[in-house]
N, CA and C of each residue as an Amber inpcrd file, in Angstrom:
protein
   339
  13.5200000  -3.5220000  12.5890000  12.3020000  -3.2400000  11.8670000
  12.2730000  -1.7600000  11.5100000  11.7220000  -1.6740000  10.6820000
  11.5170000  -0.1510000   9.8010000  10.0080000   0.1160000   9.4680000
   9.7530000   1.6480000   9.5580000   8.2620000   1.7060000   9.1680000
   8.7380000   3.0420000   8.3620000   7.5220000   3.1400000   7.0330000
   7.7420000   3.9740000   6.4630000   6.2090000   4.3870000   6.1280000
   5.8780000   5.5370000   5.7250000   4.5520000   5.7650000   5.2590000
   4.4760000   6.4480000   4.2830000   3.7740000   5.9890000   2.9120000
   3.3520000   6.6170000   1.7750000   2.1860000   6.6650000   1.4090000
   2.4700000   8.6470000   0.6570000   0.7990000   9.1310000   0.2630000
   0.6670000   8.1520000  -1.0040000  -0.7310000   7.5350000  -1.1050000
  -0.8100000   8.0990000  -3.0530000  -2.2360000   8.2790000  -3.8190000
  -2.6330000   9.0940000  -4.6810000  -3.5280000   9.6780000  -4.6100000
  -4.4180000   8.6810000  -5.0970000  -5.7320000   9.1530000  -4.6990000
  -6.8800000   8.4710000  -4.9530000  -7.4440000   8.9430000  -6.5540000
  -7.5480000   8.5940000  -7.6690000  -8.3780000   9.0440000  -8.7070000
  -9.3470000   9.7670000  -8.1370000 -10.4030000  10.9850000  -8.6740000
 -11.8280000  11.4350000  -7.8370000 -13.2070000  10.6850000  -8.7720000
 -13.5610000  10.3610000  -7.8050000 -14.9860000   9.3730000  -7.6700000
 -14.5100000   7.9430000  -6.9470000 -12.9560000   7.7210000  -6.7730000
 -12.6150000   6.4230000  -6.5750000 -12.6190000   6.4600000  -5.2720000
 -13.2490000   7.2270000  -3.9960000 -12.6540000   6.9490000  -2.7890000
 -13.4030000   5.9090000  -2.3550000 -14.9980000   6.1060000  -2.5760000
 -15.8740000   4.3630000  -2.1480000 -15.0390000   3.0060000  -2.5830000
 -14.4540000   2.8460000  -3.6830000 -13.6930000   2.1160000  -4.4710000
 -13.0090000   1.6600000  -3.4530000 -12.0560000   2.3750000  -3.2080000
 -10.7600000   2.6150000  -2.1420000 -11.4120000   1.5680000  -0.8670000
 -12.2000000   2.0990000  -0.3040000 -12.4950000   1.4350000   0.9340000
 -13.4100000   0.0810000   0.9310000 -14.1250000  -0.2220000  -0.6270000
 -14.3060000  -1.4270000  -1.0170000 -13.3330000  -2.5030000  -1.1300000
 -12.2100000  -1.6950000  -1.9230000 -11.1840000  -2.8610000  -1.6980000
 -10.4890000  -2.9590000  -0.2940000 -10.2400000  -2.5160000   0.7660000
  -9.8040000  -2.5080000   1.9660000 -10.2820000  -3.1390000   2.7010000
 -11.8440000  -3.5780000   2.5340000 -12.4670000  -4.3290000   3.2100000
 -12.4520000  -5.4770000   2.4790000 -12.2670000  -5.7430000   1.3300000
 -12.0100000  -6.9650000   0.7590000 -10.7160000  -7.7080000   1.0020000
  -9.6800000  -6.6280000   1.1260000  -8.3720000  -7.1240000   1.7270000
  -8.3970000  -7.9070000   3.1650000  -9.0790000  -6.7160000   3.9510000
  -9.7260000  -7.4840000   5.4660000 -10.1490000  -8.3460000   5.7400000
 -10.4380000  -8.6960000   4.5750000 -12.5740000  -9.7290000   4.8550000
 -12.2150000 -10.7090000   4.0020000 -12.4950000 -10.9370000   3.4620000
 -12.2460000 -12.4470000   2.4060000 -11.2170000 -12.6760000   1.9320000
 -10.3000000 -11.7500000   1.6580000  -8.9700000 -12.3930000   1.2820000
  -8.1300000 -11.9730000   2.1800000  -8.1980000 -11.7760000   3.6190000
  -7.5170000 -11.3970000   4.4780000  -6.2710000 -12.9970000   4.7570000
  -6.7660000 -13.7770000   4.0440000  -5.5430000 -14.9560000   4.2440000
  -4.6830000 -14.8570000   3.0770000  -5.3840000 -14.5790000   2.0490000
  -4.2520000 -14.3350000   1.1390000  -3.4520000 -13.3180000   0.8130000
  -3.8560000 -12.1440000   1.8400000  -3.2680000 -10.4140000   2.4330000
  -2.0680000 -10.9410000   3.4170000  -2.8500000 -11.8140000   4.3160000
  -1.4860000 -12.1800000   5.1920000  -0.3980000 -13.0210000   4.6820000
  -0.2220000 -13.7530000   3.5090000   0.6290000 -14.8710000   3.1290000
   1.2140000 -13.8390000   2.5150000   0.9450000 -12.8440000   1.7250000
   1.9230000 -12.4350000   0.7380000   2.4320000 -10.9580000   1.9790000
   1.9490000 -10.6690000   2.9070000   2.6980000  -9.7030000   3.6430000
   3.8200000 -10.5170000   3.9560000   3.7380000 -11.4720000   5.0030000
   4.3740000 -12.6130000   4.9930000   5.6820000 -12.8840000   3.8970000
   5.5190000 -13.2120000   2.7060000   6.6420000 -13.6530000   1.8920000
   7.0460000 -11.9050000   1.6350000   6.6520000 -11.0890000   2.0540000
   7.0560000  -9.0070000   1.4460000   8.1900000  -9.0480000   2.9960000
   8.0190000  -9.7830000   4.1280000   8.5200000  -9.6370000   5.2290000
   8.1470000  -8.3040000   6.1960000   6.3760000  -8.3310000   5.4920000
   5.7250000  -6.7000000   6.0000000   5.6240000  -7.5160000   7.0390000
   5.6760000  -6.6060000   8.2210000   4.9380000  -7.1080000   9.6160000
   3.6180000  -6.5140000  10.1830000   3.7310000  -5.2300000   9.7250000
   2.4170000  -4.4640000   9.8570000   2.2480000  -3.5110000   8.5290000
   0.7050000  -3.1870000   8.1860000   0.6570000  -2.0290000   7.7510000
  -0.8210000  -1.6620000   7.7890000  -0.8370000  -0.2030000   7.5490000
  -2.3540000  -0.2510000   8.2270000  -2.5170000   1.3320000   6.8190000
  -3.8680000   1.5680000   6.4650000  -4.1980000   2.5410000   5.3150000
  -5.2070000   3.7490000   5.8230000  -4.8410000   4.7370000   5.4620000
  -5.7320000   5.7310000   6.1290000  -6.4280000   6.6470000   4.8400000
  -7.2900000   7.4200000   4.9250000  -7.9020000   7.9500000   4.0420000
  -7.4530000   8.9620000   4.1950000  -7.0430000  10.1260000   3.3640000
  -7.0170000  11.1890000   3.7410000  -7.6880000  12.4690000   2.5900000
  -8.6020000  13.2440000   2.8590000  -9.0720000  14.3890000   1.7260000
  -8.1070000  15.8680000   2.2740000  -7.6380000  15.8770000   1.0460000
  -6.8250000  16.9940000   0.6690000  -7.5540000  18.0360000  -0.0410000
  -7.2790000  19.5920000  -0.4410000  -7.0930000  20.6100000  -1.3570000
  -7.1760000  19.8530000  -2.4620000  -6.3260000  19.1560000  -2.8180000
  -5.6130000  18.1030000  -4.1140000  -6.5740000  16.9960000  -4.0230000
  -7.5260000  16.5360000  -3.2670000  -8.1920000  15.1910000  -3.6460000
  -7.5900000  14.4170000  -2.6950000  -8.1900000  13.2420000  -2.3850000
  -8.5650000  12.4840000  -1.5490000  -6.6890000  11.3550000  -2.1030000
  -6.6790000  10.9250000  -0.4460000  -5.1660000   9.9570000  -1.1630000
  -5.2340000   9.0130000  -0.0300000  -4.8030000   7.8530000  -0.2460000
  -4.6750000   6.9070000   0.9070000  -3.2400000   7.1480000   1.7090000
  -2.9970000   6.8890000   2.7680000  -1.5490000   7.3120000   3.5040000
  -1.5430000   5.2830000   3.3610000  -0.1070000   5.1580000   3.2670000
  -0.0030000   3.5850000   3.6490000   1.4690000   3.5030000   4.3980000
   0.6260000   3.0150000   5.5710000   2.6080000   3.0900000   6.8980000
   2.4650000   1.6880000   6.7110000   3.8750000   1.3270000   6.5450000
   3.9180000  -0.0370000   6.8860000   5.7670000  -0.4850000   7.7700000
   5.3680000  -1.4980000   8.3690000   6.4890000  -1.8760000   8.9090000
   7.2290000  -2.7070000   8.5200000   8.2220000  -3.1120000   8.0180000
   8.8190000  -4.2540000   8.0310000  10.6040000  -4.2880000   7.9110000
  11.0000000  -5.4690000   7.6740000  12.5260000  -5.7690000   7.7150000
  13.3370000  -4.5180000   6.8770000  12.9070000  -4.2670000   5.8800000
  13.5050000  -3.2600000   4.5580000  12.0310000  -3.1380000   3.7900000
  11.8030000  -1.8250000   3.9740000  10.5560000  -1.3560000   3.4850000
  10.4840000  -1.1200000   1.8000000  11.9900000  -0.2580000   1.3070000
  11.9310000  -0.4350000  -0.0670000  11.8250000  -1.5210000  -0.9830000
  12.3610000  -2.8980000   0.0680000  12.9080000  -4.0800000  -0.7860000
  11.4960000  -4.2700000  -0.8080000  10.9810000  -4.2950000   0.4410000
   9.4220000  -4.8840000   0.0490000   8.4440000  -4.5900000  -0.6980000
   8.6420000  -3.2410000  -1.3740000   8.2630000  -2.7590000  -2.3460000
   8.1130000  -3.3930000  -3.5790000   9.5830000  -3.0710000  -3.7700000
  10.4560000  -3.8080000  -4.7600000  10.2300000  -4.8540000  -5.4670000
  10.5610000  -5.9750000  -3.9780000   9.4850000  -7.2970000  -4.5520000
   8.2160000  -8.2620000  -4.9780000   7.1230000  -6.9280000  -4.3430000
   5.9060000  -6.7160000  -4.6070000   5.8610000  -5.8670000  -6.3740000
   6.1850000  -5.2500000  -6.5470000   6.4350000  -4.9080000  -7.6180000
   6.4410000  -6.0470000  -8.8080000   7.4640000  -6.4110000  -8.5740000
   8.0390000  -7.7740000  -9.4400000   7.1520000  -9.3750000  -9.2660000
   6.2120000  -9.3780000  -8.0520000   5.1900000 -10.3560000  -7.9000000
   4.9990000 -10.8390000  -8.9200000   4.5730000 -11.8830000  -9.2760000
   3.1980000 -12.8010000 -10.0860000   2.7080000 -13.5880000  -9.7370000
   2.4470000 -13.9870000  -7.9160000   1.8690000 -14.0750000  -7.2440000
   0.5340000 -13.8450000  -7.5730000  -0.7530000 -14.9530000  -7.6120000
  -2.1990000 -14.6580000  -8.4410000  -2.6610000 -13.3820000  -7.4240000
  -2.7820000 -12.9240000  -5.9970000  -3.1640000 -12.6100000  -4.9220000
  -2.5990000 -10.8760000  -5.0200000  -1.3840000 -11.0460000  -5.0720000
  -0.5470000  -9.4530000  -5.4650000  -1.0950000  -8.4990000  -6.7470000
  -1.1970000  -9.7350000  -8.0860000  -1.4150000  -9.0100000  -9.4710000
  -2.5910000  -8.2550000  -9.3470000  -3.9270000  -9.4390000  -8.2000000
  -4.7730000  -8.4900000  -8.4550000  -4.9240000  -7.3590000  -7.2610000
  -4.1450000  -7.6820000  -6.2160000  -4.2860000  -6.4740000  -5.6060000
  -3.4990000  -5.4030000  -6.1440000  -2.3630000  -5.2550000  -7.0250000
  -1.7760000  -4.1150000  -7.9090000  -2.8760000  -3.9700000  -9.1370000
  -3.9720000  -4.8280000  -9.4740000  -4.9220000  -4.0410000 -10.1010000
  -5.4190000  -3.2650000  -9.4740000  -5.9400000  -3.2940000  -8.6810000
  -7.1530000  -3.2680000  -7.6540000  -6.2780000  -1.4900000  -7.2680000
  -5.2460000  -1.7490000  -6.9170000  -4.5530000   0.1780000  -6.2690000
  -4.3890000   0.3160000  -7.1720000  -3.9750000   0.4560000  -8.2940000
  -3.8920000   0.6140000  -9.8780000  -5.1090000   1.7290000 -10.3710000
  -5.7680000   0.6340000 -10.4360000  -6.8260000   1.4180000 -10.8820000
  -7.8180000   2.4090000 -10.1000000  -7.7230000   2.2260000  -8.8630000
  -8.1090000   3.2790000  -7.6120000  -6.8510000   4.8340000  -7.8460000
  -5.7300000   4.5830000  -7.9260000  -4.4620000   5.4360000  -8.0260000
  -4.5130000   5.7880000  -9.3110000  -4.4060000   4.9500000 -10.4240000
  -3.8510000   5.6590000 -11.4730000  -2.2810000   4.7390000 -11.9410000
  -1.7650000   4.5900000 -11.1360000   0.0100000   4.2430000 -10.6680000
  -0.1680000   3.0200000 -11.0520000   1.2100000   2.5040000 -11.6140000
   1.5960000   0.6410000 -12.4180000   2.4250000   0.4140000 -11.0640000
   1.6780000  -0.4010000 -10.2480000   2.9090000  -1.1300000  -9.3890000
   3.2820000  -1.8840000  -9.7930000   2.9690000  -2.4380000 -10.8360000
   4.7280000  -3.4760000 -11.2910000   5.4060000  -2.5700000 -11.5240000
   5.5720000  -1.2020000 -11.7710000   7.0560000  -0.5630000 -11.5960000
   7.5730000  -0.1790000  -9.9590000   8.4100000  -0.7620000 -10.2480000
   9.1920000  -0.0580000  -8.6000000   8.7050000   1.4010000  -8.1110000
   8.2780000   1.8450000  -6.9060000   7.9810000   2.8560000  -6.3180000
   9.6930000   3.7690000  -6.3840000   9.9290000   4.6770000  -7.0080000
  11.2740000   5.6030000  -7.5530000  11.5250000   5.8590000  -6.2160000
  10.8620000   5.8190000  -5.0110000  11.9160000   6.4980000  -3.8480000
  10.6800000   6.4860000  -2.6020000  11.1970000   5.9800000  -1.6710000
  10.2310000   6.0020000  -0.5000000  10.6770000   7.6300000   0.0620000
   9.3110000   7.6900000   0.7930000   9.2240000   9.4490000   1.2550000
  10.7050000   9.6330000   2.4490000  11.0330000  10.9460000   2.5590000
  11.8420000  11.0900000   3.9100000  11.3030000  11.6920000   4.8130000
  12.2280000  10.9190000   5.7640000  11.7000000  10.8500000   6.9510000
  12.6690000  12.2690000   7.7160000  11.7070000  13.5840000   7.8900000
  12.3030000  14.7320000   8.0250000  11.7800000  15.0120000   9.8580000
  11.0430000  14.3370000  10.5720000  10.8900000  14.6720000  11.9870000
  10.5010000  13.7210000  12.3680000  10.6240000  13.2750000  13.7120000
  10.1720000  12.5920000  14.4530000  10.3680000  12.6710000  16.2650000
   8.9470000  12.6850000  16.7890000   8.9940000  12.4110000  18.1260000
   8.8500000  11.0130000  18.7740000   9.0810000  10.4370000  20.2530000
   8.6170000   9.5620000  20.6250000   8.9200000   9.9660000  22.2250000
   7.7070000   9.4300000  22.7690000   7.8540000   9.1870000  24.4990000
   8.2560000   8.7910000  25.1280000
């Protein structure tokens, strides 16, 4: 298993937005969040808010088998459940996830206990 975590920015006025849809992911379509993590082979991922200098951006770590592929193939979805959740960060971000994410972040330190 692999975990990777990516920033990406929030549009400004969109951060209520942001956490509207997160709870919609949670809450009512939290079965159709889990089927398509599920067919992505995500095992976990969890979204954090973060306000920057630069504006507000969501962090998104997620875990799974191959993190780029899962990208990848989320990308390429037409899955009814995916399209609109790539509206839904779309238009919170700015960013077309039907295009492939160009490069997951590196991973330059790490501790563990």
């Amino acid at each position: 298993m692999a975990t990777t975590a990516v920033a990406f920015p929030i549009l400004p006025g969109k951060t209520e937005e942001a956490r509207r849809f997160a709870q919609e992911a949670m809450g009512p379509r939290q079965n159709e969040a889990a089927a398509s993590f599920r067919r992505l082979a995500v095992t976990r991922e969890t979204w954090h808010l973060q306000s920057t200098p630069m504006g507000d951006m969501v962090i998104v770590v997620m875990e799974a088998e191959d993190p780029a592929e899962a990208f990848k193939q989320w990308a390429a979805s037409n899955d009814p459940f995916d399209r609109w959740f790539k509206q839904q960060a779309g238009a919170i971000t700015g960013l077309d996830f039907n295009q492939p994410i160009p490069a997951l972040p590196e991973q330059v330190y790490e501790w563990q206990g």
